[in-house]
N, C-alpha and C positions, 0 to 999 in steps of 0.2 A: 426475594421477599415479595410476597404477592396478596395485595388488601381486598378483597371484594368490597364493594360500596352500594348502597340502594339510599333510594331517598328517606327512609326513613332512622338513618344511622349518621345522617348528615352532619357533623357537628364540627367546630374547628375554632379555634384562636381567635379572629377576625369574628366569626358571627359570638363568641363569648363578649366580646369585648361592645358588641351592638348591644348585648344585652345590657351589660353594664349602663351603658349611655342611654336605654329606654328607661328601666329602672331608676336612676336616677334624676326621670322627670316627675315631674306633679299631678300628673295624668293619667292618674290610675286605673281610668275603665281604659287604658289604650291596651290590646291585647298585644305584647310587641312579640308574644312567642308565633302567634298567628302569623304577625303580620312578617315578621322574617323568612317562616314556612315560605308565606306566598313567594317572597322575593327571590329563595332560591330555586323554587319552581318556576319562576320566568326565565333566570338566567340558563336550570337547565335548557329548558323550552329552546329558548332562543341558540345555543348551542348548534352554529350551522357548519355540515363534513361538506369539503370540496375533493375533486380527486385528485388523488396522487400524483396522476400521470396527467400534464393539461397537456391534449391532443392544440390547441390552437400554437403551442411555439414547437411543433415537430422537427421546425426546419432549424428553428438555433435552439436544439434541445441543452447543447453543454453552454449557453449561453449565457450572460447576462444572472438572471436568478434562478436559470432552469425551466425545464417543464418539470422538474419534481415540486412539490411545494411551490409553486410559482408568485403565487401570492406572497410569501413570506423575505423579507430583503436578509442579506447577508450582512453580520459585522467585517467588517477591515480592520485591521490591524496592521500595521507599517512589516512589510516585509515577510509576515506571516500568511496562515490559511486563512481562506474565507468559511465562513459555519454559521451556524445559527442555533443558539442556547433557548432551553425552557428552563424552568420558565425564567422569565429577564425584566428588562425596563421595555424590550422590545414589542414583547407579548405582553407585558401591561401584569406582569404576574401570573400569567396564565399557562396552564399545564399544555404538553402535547398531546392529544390521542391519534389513537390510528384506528380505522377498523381495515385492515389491509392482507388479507389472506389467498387474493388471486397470486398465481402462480403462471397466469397466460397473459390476462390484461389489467396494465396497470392502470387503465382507466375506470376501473371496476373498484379498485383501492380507495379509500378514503381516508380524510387527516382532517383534525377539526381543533381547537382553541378553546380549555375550558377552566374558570376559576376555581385551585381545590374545593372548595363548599358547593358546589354546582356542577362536578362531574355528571354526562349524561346518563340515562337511567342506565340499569346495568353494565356499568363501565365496571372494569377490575381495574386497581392503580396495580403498578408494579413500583417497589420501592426501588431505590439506590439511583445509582448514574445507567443511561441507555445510550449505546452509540447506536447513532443509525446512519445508516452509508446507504446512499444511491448511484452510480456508477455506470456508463454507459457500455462498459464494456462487462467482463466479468469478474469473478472471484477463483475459480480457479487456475488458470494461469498469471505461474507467477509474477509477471511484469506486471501486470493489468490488475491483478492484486493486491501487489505491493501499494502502486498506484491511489489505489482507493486508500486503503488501511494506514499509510504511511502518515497522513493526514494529521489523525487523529491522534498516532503517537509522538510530534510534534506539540497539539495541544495539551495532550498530558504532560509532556516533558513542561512546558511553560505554566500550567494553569493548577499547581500544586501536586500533581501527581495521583489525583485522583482514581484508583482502578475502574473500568465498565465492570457493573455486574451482567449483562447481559450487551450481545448485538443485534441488531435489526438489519437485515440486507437487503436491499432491493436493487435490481437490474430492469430499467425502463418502468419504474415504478411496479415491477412482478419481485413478488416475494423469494426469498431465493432463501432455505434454510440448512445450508451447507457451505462450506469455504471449500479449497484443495488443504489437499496434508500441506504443502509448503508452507503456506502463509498460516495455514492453522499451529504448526509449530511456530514459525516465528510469531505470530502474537501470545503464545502462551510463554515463551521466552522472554518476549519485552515485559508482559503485564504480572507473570508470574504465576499464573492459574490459569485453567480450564477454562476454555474461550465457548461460551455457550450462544447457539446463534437459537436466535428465539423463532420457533414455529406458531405462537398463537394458539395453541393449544386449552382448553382447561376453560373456557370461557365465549358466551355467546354474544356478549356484546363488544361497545370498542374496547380498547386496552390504552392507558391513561400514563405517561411517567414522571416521578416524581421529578427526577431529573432528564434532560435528553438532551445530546448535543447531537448534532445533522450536517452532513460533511457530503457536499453534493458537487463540486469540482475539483476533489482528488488534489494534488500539489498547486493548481491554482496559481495564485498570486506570490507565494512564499518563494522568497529569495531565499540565493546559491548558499547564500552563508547559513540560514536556518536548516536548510534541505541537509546542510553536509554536516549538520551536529545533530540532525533526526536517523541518517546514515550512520553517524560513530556510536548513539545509543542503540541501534538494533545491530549493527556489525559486534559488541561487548556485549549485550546480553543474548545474544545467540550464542557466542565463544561459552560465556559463563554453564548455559542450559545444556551447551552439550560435551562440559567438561572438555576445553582445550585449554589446556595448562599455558601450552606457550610455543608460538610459531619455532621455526627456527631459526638458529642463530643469523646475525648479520653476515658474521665474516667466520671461517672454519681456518685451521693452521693447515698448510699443505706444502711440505717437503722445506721447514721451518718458516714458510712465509705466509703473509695473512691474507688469504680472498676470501672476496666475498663470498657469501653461498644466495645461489639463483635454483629459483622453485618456477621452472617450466611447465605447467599446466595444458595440455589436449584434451579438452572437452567436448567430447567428442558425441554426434547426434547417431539415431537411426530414421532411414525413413528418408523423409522431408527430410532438404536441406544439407542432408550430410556429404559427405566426399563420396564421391565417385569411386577414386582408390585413396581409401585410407594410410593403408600400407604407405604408398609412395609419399604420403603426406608425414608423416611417420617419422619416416625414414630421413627426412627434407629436417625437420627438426632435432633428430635425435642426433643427427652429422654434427649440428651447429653447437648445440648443447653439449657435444664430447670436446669440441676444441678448445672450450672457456672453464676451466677448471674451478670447483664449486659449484656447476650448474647441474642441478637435477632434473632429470623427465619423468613428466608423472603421464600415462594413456590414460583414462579414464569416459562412460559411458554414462550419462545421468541416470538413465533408466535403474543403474546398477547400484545408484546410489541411496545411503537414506539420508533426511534432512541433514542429521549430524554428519554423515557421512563427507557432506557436499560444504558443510560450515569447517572442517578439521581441514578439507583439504586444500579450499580457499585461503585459510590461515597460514598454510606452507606457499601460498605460490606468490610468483611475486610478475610473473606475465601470464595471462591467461591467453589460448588461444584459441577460437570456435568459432564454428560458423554463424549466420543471424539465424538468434529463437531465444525464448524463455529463458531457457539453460545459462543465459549471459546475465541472466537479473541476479546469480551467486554474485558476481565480480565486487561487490561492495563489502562482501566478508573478507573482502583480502585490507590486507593493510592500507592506508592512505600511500597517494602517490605509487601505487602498480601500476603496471601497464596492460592495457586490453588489445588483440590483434584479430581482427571480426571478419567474416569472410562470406559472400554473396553469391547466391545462381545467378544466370543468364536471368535479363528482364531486369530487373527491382533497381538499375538507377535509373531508368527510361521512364517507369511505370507504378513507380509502388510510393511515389509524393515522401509526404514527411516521415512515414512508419519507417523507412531506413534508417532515419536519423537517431532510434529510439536510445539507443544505445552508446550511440556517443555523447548523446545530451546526460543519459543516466553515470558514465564513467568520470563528466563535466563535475555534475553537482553531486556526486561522492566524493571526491576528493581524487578520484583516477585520473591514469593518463590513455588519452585511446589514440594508440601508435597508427591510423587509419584504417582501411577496410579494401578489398581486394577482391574486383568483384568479374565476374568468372562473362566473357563474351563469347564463351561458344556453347550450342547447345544440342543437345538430341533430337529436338524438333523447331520449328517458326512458327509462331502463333500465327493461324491460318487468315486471321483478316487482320492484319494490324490497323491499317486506318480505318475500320470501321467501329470500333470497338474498345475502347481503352481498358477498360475494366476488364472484361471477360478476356484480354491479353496480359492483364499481370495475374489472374487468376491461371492463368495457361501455363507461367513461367514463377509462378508463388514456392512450390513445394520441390522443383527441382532440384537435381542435387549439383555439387560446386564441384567444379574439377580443382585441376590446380596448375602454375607454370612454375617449373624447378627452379630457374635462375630468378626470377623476381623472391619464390619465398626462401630463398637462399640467403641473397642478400639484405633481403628487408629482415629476414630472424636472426640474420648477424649483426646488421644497426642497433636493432631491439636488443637484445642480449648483450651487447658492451655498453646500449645506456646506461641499463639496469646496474652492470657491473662496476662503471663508474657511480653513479649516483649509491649504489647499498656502502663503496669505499669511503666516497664523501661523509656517508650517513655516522660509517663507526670512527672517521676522523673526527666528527664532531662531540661524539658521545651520548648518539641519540639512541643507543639500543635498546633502552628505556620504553619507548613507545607502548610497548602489549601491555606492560604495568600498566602505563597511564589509562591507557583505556580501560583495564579493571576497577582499577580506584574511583578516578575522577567523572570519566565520561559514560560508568554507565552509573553513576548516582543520577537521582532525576528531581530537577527543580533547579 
């Protein structure tokens, strides 16, 4: 819904009600229609846009309040995201605009504070709720997507269940009016409609929202426990959207006795990162997985998949195993308490800081287990200056690909695979097979 506004269509509740209050003095030559005219004319007037992007905090851009909206402080909420609501008691009632249509520099972007009766001259309101996300990484890779977006479906889970009619994106304060397919299905899964990312189109001036909420440090502040119930509402409404009825069973009969069944997962990359020889990695698996009866192996390529394709198969697995990238941010469509087994080139524990971590922090606060990571010390070349250079050396050893040692993943996917097979025995001793219900019913109701 989109209202065009000029100053001469100004009218609203608040200035009715001034009226009321002039009229009802004794003062009759006071012209109070004038004199109100003026006043909303000042407060357009006065109506001052800062930029998007404040170049002065470059250095703690994710910091503190940001360089996006800088000026503007965050609510806190105990255990939750940090954001910030239009209009509020914060803003004093007052609406967000934006005039923000660069796409190179978001110091060129603008965002200003304005009272509904006093929007700036040719401002268009847009009706309904607007998310607007700033993110210092991007929108189409999935980790760094989820990332942003996960935010905000936390605060609709809490905050009545509101739908966005629209999103606003910006990366470094630039406009950015596309997502990836990944995360663009997953939010039309969670929200349940058509995720429109707003271009600015259709209008010369700023653009004004009745409502906007701004989500500018991603998961932020929000504790493991919020995080891992924003995880079970997008792990159930992704199941829901892409029609999976129901994982597989706990436990299969086999030769009258009851095991478990294990959904062994190879997620397998090209390019970057992948195995060296897949095959032999393959095969390392596929040994361990015949011994333990009820274990299935599934090979599988992302590239090959589609969204639903990548939520069905998540749903069956119950260890995932891949090397480090994107492809590892599925792991949260699998059940609570799987296990993740993540695998490394040469270089990246030496050189790649906290970005290795990303993935066992993400398996943490979904409710995963991350059985550790295995990380590959021989390579096909040596970064030619090591001590001169730190960076331009993990950039050297970034994209490699991962070998592999037979007797470590031998052993370690035998450990793996009899956890699982005791923990899914314990699960049907208890009578928890129940779980995929719960999460249709319960946990992806939202509020």
């Amino acid at each position: 819904m989109i209202i065009s506004t000029s100053s001469s269509s100004l009218t609203s509740w608040s200035l009715q009600q001034w009226k009321k209050v002039f009229k009802s003095t004794n003062i009759n030559h006071f012209n109070y229609s004038i004199e109100l005219e003026k006043m909303v004319s000042k407060l357009r007037d006065s109506v001052t846009f800062l930029p998007l992007k404040d170049i002065r905090f470059t250095k703690t851009a994710t910091k503190g309040n940001t360089w996006f909206m800088s000026s503007m402080n965050n609510t806190y909420e105990d255990d939750e995201v940090e954001y910030v609501y239009f209009p509020s008691e914060a803003s004093k009632g007052r609406l967000l605009c934006i005039m923000g249509r660069d796409t190179h520099y978001g110091e060129n972007n603008m965002y200003s504070l304005a009272w509904p009766e006093s929007l700036p001259a040719c401002a268009t309101l847009m009706g309904g709720l607007t998310f607007v996300s700033d993110t210092y990484y991007d929108y189409a890779n999935p980790f760094h997507a989820l990332a942003a977006m996960a935010p905000f479906v936390g605060w609709y889970k809490r905050k009545g269940c509101e739908k966005p009619t629209r999103w606003v994106l910006y990366h470094w304060g630039e406009l950015r009016t596309g997502m990836g397919s990944w995360i663009q299905n997953l939010m039309e899964a969670t929200f349940g409609g058509e995720v429109k990312v707003e271009g600015f189109e259709g209008g010369s001036g700023p653009f004004c929202f009745e409502k906007a909420l701004v989500m500018r440090h991603n998961f932020g502040r929000m504790g493991k426990g919020k995080r891992v119930e924003v995880y079970d509402l997008l792990r159930c409404k992704a199941r829901v959207y892409c029609n999976v009825t129901r994982p597989a069973r706990v436990v299969v009969e086999v030769k009258k006795k009851l095991v478990p069944t294990i959904g062994l997962t190879l997620l397998m990359r090209n390019g970057a990162r992948s195995f060296k020889n897949e095959t032999a990695v393959v095969e390392i698996f596929q040994r361990e997985c015949a011994r333990v009866e009820g274990c299935k192996l599934t090979v599988a390529h992302t590239k090959d998949l589609s969204f639903c394709n990548q939520v069905s198969l998540m749903s069956s697995t119950d260890i995932l195993v891949s090397p480090h990238g994107a492809q590892l941010t599925n792991m949260f469509f699998m059940d609570r308490n799987s296990s993740v087994m993540e695998f490394f080139p040469k270089g990246w524990l030496e050189l790649a800081g906290g970005g290795q971590y990303v993935y066992l922090w993400t398996a943490n606060l979904s409710g995963m287990r991350h059985e550790g990571a295995w990380r590959d010390q021989q390579g096909d070349k040596e970064c030619p200056h090591p001590q001169q250079d730190h960076l331009q050396c993990f950039y050297f050893y970034k994209d490699g690909q991962v070998g592999h040692n037979e007797t470590f993943f031998t052993e370690w996917s035998r450990r793996v695979i009899n956890q699982v097979r005791i923990r899914k025995l314990d699960q049907f001793s208890k009578s928890l097979d129940t779980e995929f219900q719960q999460l249709n019913s319960t946990v992806c109701a939202c509020g």
